[in-house]
C-alpha positions as CSV (number, residue, x, y, z in Angstrom):
1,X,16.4,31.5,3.0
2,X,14.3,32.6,5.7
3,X,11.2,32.2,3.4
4,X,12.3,28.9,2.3
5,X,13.0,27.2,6.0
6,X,9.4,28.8,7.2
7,X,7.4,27.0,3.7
8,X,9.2,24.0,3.8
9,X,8.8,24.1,7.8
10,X,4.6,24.4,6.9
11,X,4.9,21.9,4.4
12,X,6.4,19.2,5.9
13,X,3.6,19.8,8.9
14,X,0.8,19.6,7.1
15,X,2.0,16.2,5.3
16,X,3.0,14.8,8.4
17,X,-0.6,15.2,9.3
18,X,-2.0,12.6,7.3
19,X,0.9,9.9,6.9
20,X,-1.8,8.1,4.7
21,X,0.3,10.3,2.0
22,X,3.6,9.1,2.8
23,X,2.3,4.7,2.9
24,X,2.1,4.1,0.0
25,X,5.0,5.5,-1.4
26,X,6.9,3.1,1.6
27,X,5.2,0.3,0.4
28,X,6.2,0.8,-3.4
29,X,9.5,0.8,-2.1
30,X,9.4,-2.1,0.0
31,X,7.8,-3.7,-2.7
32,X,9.8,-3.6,-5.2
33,X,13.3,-4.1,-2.6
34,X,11.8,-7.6,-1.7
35,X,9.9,-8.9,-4.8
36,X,13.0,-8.1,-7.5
37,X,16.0,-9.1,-4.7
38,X,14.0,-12.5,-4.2
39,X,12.8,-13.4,-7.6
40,X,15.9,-11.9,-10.0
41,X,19.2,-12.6,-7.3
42,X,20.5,-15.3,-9.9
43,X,20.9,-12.7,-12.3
44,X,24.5,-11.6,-10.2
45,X,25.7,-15.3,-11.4
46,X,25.9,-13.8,-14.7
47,X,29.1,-13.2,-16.2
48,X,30.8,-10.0,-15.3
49,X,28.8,-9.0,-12.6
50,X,29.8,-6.8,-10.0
51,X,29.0,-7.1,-6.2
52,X,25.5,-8.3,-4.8
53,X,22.4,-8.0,-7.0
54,X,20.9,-6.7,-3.5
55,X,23.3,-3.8,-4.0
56,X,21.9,-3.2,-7.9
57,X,18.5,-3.8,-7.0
58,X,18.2,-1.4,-4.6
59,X,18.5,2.3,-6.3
60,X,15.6,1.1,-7.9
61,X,13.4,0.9,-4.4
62,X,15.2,4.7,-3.9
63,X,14.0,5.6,-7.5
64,X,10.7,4.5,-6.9
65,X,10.1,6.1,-3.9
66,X,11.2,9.5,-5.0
67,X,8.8,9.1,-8.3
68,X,5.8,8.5,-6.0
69,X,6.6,10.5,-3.5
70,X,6.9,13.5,-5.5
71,X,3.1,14.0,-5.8
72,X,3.4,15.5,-2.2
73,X,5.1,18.6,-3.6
74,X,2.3,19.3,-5.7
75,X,-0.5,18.1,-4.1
76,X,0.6,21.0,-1.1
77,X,0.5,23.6,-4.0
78,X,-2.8,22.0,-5.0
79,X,-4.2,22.0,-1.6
80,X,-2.8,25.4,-1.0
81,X,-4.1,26.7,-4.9
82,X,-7.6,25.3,-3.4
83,X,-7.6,27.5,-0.3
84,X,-7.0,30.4,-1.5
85,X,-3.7,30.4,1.0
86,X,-1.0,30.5,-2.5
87,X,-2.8,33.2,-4.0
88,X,-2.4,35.4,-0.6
89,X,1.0,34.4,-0.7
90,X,2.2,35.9,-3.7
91,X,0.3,39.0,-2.7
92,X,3.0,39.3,-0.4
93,X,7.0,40.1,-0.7
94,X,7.6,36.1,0.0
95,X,10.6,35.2,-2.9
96,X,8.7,33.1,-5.7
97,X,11.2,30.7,-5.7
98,X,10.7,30.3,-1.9
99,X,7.2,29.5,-2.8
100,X,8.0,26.7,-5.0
101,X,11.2,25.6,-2.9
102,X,9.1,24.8,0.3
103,X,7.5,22.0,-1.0
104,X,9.7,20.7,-3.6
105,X,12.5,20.8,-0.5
106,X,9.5,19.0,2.2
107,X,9.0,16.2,-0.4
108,X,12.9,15.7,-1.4
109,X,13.4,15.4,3.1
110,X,10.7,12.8,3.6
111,X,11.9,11.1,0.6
112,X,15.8,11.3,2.5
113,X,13.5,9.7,5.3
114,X,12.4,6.7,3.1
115,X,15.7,6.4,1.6
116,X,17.3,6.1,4.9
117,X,15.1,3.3,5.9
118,X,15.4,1.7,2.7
119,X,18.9,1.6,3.3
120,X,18.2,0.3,6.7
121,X,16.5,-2.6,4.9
122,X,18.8,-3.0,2.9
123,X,21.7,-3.4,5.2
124,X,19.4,-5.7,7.4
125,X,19.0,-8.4,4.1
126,X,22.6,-7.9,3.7
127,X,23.7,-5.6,1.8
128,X,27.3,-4.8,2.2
129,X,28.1,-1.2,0.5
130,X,31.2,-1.2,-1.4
131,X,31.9,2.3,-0.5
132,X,31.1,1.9,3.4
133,X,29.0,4.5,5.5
134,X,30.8,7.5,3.1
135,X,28.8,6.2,0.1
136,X,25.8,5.1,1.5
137,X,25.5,9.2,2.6
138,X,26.3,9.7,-1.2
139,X,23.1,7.4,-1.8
140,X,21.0,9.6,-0.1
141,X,22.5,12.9,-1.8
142,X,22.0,11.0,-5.3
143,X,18.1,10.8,-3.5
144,X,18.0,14.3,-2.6
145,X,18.5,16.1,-6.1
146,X,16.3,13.0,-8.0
147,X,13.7,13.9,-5.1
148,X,14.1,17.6,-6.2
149,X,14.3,16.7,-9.7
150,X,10.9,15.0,-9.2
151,X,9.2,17.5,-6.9
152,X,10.3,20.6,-9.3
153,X,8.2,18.7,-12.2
154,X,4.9,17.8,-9.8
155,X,5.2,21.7,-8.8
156,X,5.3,23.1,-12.3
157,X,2.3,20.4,-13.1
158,X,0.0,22.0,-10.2
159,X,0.9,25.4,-11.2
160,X,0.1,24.8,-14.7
161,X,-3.4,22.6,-14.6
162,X,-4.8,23.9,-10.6
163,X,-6.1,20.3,-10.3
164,X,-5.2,17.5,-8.5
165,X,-6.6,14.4,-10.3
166,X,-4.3,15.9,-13.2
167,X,-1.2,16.5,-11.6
168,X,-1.3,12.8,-9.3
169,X,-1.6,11.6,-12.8
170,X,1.5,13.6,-15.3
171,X,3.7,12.5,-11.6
172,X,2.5,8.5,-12.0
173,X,3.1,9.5,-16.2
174,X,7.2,9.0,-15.1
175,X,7.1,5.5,-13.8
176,X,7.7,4.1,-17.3
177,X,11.1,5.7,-16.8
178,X,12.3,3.1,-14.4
179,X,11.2,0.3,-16.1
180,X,12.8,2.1,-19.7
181,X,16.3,1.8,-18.4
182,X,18.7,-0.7,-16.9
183,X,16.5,-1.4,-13.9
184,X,16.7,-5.3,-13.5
185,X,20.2,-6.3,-15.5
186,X,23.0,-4.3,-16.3
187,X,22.8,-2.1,-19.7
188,X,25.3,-4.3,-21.2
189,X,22.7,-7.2,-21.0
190,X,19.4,-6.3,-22.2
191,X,19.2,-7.5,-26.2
192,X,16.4,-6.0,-27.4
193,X,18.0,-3.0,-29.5
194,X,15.1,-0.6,-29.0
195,X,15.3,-1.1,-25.4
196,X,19.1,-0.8,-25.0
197,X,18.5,2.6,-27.2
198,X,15.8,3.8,-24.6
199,X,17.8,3.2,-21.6
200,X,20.9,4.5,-22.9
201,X,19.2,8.2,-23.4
202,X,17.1,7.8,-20.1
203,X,18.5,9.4,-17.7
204,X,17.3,7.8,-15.0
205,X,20.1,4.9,-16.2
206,X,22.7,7.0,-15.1
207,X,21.4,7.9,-11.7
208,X,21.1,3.8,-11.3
209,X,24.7,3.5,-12.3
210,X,25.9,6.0,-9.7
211,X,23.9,4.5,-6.5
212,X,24.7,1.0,-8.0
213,X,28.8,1.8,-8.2
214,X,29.0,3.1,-4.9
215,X,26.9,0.1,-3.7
216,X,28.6,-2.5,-5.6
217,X,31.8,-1.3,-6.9
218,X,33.5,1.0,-5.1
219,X,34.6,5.2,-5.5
220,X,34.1,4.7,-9.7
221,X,34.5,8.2,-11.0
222,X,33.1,8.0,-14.6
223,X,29.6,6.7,-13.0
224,X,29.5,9.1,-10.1
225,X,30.4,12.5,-12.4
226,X,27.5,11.3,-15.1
227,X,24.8,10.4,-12.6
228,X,25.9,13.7,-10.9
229,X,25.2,15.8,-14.1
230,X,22.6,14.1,-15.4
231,X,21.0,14.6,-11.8
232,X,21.8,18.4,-11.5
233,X,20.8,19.0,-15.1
234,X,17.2,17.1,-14.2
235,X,16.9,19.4,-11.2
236,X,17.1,22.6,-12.6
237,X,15.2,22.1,-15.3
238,X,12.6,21.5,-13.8
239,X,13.0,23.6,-11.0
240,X,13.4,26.2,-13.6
241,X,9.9,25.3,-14.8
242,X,8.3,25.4,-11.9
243,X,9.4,28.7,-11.2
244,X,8.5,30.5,-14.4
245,X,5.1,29.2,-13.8
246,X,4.9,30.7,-10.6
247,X,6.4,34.0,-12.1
248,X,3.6,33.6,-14.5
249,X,0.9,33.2,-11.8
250,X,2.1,36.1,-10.5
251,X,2.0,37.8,-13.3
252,X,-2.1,36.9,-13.5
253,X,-3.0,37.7,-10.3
């Protein structure tokens, strides 16, 4: 643990140094909270829906955010790759999953950071959280592991290709995710069979239900257990990735 708080402690310092990293990922955010909330709000006049559409639209502002901002995990390996700094590293008795914990863990606490004041945001345009303070702290543990989820697979991409034009692009390759799931209406309302199909087995879906029902609906269990799993499962896979490639760069040098 010790080798994990010192990385994480240097990663989060050098990203803090040039905040230019952390913009735009606030602006996507932003973004999407005000554009979708002002142009799609009739959509909660639809039969059957639950709570604000302020409230549904919002995981997707979270989801965002932790997509973007999971370059910053492996952009530091990239910048660190570069240097000649990870290669000293794992000449050294530093645990390897410490090496690939300290950014992954930097970029899943900024994105808490963003998530927070997306909240903030939200709470200032109205939002009213069905599950009170309690679940909006739930939001922002839902954030955490899809931030980890996120940062494990931008890790194992820089330790794979060394090279950060490739691994800023595989990280951007997952926005099609949000936009194949039940991001603007509720599952139950998108016709298109082949879409329904595709948001049904992403499991980004899921993670949208379980911010959305502690947002709009209250302590749901069925929502919360599945967005759990699905989140956990996410995680350490690719965590698990990322660390066998460091193993294997080990291994190499």
């Amino acid at each position: 643990m010790t080798d994990v708080f010192l990385l994480v402690r240097r990663s989060l310092t050098g990203t803090l140094r040039v905040p230019a990293a952390i913009i735009p990922s606030i602006a996507i955010s932003v973004f999407f909270l005000f554009v979708y909330n002002s142009g799609l709000s009739s959509v909660a006049e639809l039969p059957g829906f639950q709570g604000s559409y302020l409230g549904f639209i919002l995981p997707v502002s979270i989801v965002s955010a932790a997509v973007s901002g999971a370059g910053i995990a492996g952009q530091a390996l990239i910048r660190d790759i570069e240097a000649g700094y990870f290669t000293k590293v794992l000449l050294t008795p530093a645990s390897r999953l410490a090496i690939v914990w300290g950014p992954m863990v930097a970029s899943a606490v900024l994105l808490v950071a963003q998530v927070l004041a997306i909240l903030l945001l939200g709470l200032l345009l109205g939002l009213d959280p069905a599950t009170g303070w309690l679940g909006m702290l739930a939001v922002v543990g839902y954030a955490f592991l899809w931030g980890m989820a996120f940062a494990g697979y931008a890790a194992f991409m820089a330790l794979r290709t060394k090279n950060s034009a490739a691994t800023q692009a595989a990280t951007f390759a997952f926005f099609p995710l949000i936009f194949l799931s039940a991001t603007f209406v509720p599952l139950e309302y998108i016709e298109a069979g082949w879409l329904r199909a595709a948001a049904t087995v992403n499991p980004t879906t899921y993670v949208f239900d379980a911010m959305r029902a502690l947002l709009n609906e209250g302590w749901s269990a069925r929502p919360l257990l599945i967005g759990l799993a699905v989140t956990l499962a996410f995680a350490t896979a690719t965590g698990a990735l990322a660390l066998w490639e460091a193993r294997r760069a080990t291994r190499s040098t």
